[in-house]
C-alpha positions as CSV (number, residue, x, y, z in Angstrom):
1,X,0.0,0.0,0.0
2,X,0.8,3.5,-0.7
3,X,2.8,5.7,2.0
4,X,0.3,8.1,3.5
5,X,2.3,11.1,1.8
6,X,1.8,9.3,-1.5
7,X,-1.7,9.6,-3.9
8,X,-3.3,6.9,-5.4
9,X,-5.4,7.7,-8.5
10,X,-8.8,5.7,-8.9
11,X,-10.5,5.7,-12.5
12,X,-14.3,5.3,-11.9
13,X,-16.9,4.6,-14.7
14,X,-20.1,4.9,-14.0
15,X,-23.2,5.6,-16.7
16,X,-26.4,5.5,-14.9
17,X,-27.8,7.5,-11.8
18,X,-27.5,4.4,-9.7
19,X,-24.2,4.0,-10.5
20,X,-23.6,7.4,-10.0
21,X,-24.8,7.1,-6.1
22,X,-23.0,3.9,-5.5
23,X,-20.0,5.7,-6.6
24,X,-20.0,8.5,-5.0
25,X,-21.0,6.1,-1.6
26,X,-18.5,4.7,-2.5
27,X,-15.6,7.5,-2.8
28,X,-17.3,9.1,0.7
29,X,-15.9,5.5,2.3
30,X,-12.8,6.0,0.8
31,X,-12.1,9.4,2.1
32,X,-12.6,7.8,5.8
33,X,-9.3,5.6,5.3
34,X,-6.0,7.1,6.1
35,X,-5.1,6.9,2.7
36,X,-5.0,9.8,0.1
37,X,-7.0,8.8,-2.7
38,X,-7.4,11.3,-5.9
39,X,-10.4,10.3,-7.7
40,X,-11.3,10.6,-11.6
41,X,-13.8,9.3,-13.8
42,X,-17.2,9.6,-15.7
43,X,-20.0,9.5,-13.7
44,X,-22.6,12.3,-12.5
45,X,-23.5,15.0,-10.2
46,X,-23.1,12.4,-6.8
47,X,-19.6,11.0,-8.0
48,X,-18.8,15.0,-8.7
49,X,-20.0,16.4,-5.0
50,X,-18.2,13.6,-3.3
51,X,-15.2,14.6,-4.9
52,X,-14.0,13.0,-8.4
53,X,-13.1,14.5,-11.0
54,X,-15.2,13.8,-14.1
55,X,-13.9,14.0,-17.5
56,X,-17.3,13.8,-18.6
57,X,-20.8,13.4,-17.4
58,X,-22.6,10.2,-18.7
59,X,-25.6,9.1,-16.7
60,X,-28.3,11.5,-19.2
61,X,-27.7,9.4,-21.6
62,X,-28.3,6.0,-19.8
63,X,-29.9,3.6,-22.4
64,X,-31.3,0.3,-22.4
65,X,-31.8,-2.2,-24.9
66,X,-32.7,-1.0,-28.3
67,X,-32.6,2.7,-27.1
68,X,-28.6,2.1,-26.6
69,X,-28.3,2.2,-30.5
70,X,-28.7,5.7,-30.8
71,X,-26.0,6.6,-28.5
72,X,-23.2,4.1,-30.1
73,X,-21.8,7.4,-31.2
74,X,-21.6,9.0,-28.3
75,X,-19.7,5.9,-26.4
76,X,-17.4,5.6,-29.1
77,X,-16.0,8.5,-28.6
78,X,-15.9,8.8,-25.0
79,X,-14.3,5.2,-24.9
80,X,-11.4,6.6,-27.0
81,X,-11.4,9.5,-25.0
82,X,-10.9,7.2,-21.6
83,X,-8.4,4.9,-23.7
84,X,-6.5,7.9,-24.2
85,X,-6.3,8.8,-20.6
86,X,-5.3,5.4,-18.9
87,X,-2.6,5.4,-21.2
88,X,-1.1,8.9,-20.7
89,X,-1.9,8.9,-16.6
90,X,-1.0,6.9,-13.8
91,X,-3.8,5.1,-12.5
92,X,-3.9,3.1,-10.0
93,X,-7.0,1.3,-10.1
94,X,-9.9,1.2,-12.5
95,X,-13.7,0.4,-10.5
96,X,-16.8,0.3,-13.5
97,X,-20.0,0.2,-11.6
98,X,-23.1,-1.5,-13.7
99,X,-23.4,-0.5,-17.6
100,X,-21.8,-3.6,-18.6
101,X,-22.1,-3.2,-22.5
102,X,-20.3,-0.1,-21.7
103,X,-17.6,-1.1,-19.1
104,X,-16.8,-4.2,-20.8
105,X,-14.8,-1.7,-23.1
106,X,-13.6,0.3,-20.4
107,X,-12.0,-2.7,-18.8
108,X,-10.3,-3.9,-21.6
109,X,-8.9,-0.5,-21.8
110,X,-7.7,-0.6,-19.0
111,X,-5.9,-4.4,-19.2
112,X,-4.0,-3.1,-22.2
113,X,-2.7,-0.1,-19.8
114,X,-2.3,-3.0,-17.3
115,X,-4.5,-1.6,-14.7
116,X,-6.2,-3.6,-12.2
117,X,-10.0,-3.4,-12.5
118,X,-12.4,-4.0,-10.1
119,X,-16.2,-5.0,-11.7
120,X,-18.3,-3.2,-8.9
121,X,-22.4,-5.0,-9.1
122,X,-21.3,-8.3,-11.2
123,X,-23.2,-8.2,-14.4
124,X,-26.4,-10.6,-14.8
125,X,-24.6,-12.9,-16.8
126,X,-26.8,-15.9,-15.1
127,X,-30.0,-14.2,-16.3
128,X,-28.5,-13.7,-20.2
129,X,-25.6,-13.4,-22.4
130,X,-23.5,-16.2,-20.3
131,X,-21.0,-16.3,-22.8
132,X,-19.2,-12.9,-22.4
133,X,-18.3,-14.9,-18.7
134,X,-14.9,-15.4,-20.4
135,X,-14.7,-11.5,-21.4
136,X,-15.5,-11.1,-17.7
137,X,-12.3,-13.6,-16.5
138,X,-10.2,-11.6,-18.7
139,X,-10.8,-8.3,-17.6
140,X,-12.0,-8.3,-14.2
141,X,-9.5,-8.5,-11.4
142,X,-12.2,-8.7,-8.5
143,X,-15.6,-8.8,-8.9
144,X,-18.3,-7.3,-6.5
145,X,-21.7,-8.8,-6.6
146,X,-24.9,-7.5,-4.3
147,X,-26.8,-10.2,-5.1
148,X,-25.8,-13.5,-2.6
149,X,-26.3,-16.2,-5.1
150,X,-24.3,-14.7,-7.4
151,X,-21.2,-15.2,-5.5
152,X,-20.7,-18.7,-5.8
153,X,-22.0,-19.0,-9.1
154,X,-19.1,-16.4,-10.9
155,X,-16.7,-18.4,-8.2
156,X,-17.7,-21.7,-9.7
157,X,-16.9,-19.8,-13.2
158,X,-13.6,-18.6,-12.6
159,X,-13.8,-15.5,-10.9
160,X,-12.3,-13.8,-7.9
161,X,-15.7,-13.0,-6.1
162,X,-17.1,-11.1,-2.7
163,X,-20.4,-10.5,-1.9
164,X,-21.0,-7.0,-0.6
165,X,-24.2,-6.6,0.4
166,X,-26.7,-4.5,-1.9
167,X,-25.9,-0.9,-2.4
168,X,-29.4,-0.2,-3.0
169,X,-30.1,-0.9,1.0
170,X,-27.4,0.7,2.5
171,X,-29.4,3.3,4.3
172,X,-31.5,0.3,6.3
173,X,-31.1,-1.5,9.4
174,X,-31.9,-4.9,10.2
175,X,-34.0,-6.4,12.0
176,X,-36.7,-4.8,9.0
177,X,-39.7,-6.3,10.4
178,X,-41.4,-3.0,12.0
179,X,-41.8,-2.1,8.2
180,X,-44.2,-4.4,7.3
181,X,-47.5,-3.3,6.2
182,X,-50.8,-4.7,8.0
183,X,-53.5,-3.6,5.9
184,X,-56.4,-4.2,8.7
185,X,-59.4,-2.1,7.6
186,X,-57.5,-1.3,4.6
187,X,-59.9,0.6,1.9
188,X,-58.5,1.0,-1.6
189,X,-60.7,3.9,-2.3
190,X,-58.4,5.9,0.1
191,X,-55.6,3.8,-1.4
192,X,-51.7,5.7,-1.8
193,X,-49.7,5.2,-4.7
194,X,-46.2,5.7,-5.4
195,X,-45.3,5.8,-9.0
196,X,-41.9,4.7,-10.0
197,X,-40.9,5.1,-13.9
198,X,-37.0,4.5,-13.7
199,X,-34.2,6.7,-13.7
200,X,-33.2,5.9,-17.4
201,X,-34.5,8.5,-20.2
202,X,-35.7,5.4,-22.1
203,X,-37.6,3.8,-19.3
204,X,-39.3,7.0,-19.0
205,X,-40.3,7.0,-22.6
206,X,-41.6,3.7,-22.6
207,X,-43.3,3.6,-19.0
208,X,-44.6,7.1,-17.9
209,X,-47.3,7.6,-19.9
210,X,-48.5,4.1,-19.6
211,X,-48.2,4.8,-16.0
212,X,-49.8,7.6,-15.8
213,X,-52.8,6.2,-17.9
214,X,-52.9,3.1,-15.1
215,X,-53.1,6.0,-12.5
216,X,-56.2,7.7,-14.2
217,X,-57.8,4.0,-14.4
218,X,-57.2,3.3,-10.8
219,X,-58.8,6.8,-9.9
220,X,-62.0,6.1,-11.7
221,X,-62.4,3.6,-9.3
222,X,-61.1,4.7,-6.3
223,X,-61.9,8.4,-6.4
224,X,-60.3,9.0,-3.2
225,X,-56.5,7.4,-4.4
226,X,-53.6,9.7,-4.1
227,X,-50.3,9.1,-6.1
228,X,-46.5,10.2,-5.4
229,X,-44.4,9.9,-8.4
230,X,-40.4,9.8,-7.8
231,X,-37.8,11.0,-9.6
232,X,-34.4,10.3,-9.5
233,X,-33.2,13.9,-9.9
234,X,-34.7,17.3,-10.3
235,X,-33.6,17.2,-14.5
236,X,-36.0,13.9,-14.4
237,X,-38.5,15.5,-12.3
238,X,-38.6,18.3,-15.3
239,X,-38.7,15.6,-17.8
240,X,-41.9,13.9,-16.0
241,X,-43.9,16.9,-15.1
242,X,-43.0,18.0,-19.1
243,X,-44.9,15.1,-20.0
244,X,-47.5,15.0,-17.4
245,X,-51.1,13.7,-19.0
246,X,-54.4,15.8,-18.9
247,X,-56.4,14.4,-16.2
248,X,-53.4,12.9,-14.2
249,X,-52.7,14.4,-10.5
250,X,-49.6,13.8,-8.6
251,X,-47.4,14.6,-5.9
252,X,-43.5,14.7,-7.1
253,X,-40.8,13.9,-4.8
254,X,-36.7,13.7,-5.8
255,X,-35.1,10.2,-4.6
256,X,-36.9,9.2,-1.6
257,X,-38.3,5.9,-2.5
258,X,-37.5,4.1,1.2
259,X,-39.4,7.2,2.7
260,X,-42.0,7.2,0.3
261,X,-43.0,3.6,0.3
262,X,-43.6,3.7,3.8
263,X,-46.0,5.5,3.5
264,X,-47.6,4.3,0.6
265,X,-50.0,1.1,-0.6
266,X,-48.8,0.0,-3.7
267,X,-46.2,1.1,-5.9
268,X,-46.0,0.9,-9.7
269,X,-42.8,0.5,-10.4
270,X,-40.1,-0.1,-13.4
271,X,-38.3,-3.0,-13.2
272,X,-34.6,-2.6,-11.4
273,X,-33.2,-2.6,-8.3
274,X,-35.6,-0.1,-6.9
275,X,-37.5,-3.1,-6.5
276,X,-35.3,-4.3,-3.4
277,X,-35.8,-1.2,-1.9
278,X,-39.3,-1.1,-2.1
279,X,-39.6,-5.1,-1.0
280,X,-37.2,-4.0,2.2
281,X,-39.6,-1.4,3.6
282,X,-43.0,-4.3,2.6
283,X,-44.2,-2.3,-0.1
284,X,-46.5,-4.7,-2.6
285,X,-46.0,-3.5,-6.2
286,X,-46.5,-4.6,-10.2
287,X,-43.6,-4.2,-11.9
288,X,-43.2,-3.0,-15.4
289,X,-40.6,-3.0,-18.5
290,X,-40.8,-2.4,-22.5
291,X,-39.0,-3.3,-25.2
292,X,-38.8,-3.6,-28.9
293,X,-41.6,-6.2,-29.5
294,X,-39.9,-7.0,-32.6
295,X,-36.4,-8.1,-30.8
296,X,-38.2,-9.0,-28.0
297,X,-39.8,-12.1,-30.3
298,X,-36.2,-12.5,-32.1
299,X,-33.9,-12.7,-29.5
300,X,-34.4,-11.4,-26.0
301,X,-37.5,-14.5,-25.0
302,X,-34.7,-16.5,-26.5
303,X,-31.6,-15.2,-25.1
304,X,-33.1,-14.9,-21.3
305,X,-32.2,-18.1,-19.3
306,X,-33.9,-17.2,-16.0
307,X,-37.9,-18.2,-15.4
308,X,-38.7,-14.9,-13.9
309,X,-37.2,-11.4,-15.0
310,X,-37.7,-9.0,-11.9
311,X,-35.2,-9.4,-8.7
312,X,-37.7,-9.3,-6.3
313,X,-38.9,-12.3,-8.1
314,X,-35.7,-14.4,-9.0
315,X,-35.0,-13.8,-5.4
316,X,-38.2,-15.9,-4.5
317,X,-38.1,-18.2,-7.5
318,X,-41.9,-17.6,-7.6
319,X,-43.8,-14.8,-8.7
320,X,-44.1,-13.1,-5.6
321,X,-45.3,-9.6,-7.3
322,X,-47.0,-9.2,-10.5
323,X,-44.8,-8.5,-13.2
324,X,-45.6,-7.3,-16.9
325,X,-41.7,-8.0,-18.5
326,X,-42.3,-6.9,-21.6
327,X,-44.8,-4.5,-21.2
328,X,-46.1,-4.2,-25.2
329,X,-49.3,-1.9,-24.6
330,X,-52.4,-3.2,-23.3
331,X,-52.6,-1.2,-19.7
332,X,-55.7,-3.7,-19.1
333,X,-54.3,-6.7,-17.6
334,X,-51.6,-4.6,-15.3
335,X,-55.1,-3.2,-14.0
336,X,-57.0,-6.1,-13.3
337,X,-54.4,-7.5,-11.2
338,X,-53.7,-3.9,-9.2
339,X,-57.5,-4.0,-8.6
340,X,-57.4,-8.1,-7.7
341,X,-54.6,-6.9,-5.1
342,X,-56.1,-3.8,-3.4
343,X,-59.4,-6.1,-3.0
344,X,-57.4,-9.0,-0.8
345,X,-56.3,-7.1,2.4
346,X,-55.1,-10.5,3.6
347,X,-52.7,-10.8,0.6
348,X,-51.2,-7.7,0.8
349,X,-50.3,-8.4,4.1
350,X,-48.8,-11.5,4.0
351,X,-47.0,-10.2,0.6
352,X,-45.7,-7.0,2.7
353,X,-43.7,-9.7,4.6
354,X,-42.8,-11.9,2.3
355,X,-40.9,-8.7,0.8
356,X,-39.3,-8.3,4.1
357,X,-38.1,-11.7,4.6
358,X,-36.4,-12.0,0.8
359,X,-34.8,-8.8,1.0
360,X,-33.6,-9.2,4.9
361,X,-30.5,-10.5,4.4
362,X,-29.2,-8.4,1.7
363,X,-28.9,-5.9,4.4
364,X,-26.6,-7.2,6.8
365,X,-23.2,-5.5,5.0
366,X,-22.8,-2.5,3.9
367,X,-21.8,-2.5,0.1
368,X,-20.1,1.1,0.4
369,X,-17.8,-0.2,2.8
370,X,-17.4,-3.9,2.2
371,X,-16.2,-2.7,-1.4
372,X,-13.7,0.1,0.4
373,X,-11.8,-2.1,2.0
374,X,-11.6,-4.4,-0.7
375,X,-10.4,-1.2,-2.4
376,X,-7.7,-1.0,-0.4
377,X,-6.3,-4.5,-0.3
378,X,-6.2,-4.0,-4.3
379,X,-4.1,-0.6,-4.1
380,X,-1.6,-2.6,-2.1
């Protein structure tokens, strides 16, 4: 390790706004060792405030699927412009968080600078795409996974792996049982919703409207329904209030989802791992996600190995929630079961701790500093 009158220069890539937050979790760890640290990267306005550097700001343009086409462009030329810097800088230690399509190519830049690289939330290589696991040998020096069965299987694969906990439940204490939600005299007319469409620009092209439309459905029936819709950041909040429906009413809130689904029913929610925050705090939910019907048919019902496609669900290897993976239009059937639940009190409840008891023991480490220290055992 470093002297303590020496710096160490961490390269962080991050491309999403949940990425962005792990990071910059992350980096706030960091600065509590004795060690000086300089941090650089791309990343967002959490990795900036805790103190990196950013060469550029990526997570606006975070893409999924089909969407990610449009922005090969872009990438290109941001990869080169990384490339360019892990060859003319001494770095230390490259950490990509998530984006795999993208970090996969940050990686491999930074094996030809012969960097170390730390994979920080393994990529769901056991849902699809198994057989970039030999790209993932190659490039990745130590891998961090949040999920716990994930850990053995990358070990059994070849790969130096820890468990860290889930990033996503950092802020939450075990024992989480005084969350869970007893809907005694429970009356869905007076029912609270949150609304969750995603952090991504594409999810929020595909699912707000959709969810909005649910919303104005639900209210026909239960006049008395109130709905809280969150958004990751205030430029999102803009976005959804720019495309707010006639007839839609809604209270907006900027990254609260913990707080808010205590507070609420039900949430409507976009697939991801918001989902394990909302099944920590016993919040029931349906769970949405669209994509390109057309590649969906060719090759994503094909490519998918898993039986399931939400975590909360995986996690139970049942279909513990509802969940409309790919969502291709028809708002009816996500409707009819919303309604179904909100009519069994009895259900909710014993889904409300159901949630509780998957998600339980994702929270006994803390992924900000399980992955610090293993930060600095690398940078020794």
């Amino acid at each position: 390790m470093p002297e303590k009158d020496s710096t160490s220069r961490i390269f962080i890539s991050a491309a999403e706004p949940s990425a962005d937050a792990h990071c910059a979790a992350l980096i706030t760890a960091l600065k509590q060792s004795t060690y000086d640290i300089e941090f650089v990267g791309v990343g967002g306005p959490k990795m900036a405030a805790a103190g990196c550097k950013l060469l550029e700001t990526t997570i606006t343009r975070a893409a999924m699927m089909y969407k990610a086409f449009s922005y090969i462009g872009y990438y290109y030329k941001l990869l080169r412009r990384i490339t360019r810097f892990l060859k003319s800088n001494k770095v230390d230690l490259v950490i990509v968080c998530d984006s795999p399509s993208f970090n996969f190519h940050v990686a491999k830049a930074a094996k030809k600078a012969n960097i170390k690289t730390l994979f920080y939330v393994a990529p769901q290589l056991w849902s699809w795409a198994g057989w970039r696991i030999h790209k993932l040998r190659k490039y990745c020096d130590k891998l961090c996974c949040i999920l716990p069965f994930e850990q053995k299987w990358f070990s059994q694969r070849g790969l130096d792996t820890a468990f860290v906990g889930n990033p996503m439940l950092d802020e939450l204490n075990p024992p989480l049982t005084h969350y869970k939600k007893k809907y005694i005299d429970f009356n869905p007319k007076n029912a609270h919703f949150a609304i969750m469409p995603g952090s991504r620009v594409a999810e929020i092209d595909a699912l707000w409207v959709p969810m909005q439309t649910i919303a104005t459905r639900l209210k026909q029936k239960y006049p008395n329904a109130t709905f809280t819709t969150i958004a990751v950041d205030t430029e999102r909040q803009k976005t959804l209030k720019a495309a707010q429906i006639p007839g839609f009413q809604c209270k907006y809130t900027i990254g609260s989802v913990s707080e808010t689904a205590r507070t609420t029913d039900f949430a409507i929610v976009a697939s991801g791992s918001v989902t394990l925050q909302l099944a920590a705090v016993g919040c029931p939910m349906v769970i949405m996600y669209q994509s390109s019907k057309i590649l969906w048919h060719l090759l994503g019902r094909w490519l998918l190995t898993t039986k399931y496609l939400s975590l909360v669900n995986i996690l139970a290897n049942k279909e513990l929630v509802p969940e409309f993976m790919p969502y291709f239009g028809s708002i009816k059937p996500i409707v009819e079961a919303i309604e179904l639940l909100l009519e069994d009190g009895d259900k909710l409840t014993q889904t409300s701790g159901e949630l509780i008891q998957l998600v339980e023991p994702l929270t006994e480490k803390k992924a900000c500093k399980e992955v610090a220290a293993i930060v600095v055992e690398m940078l020794h």
